[in-house]
C-alpha positions in Angstrom: -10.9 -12.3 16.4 -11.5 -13.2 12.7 -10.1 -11.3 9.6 -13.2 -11.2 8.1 -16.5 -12.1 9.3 -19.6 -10.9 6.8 -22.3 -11.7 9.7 -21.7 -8.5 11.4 -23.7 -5.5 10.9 -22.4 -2.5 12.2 -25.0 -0.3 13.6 -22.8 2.4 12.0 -20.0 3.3 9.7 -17.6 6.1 9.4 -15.3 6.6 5.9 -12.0 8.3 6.4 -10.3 7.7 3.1 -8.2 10.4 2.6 -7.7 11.7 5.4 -4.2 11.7 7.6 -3.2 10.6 10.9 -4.5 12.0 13.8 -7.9 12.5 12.4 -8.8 8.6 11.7 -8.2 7.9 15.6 -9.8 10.9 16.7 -13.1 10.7 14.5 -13.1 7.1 15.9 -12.8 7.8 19.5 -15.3 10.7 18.8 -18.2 8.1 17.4 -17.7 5.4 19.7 -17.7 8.1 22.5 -21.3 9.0 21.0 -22.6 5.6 20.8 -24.1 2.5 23.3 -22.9 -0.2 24.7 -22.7 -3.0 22.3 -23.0 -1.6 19.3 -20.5 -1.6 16.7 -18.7 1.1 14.4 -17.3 -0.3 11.2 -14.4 2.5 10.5 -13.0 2.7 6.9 -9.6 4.0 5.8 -6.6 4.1 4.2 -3.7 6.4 6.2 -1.5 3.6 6.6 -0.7 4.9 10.4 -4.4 4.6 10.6 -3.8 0.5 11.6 -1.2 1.0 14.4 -3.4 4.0 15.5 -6.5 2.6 16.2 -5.6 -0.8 17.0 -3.4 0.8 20.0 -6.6 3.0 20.9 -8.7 0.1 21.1 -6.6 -1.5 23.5 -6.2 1.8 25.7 -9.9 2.2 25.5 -10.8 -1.5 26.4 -13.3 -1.6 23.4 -13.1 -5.1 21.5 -11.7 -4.9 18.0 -14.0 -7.8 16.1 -12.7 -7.9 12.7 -9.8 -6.3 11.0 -9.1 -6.2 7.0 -6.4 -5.1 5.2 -7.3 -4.8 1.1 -4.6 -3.3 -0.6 -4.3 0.2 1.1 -7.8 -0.1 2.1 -8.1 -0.7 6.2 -11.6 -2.0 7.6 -12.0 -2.1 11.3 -15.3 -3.5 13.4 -15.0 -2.4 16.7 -17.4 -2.9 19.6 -18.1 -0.5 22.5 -17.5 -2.1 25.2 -17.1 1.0 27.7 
């Protein structure tokens, strides 16, 4: 997994700045949920429980976290269905 790789294109992308845990997981499970195999969801936000969140629901979920970046407060996930 690499912090930051620019050659991925997500097929789509979901903003949650400002809003507070639960709802960054949840919105996340709900997209991947709602898309194919393969694709990938870049997920933006900033909830600092937001990193621990969805990193732990990746794992539960068997998806495959590609990239992760931390800017400042700023988190940027790329996650690939898998399932």
């Amino acid at each position: 997994m690499s912090q930051e790789d620019s050659s991925i294109k997500p097929d789509k992308t979901i903003d949650m700045q400002g809003l507070l845990c639960p709802e960054p997981v949840f919105r996340t499970r709900q997209t991947i949920k709602e898309m194919n195999i393969d694709e990938i969801l870049e997920v933006f936000a900033d909830d600092p429980v937001a990193e621990e969140d969805i990193k732990s629901w990746i794992k539960k979920s068997e998806n495959e976290l590609l990239s992760f970046n931390k800017d400042d407060k700023l988190l940027k996930f790329l996650i690939r269905k898998v399932k």
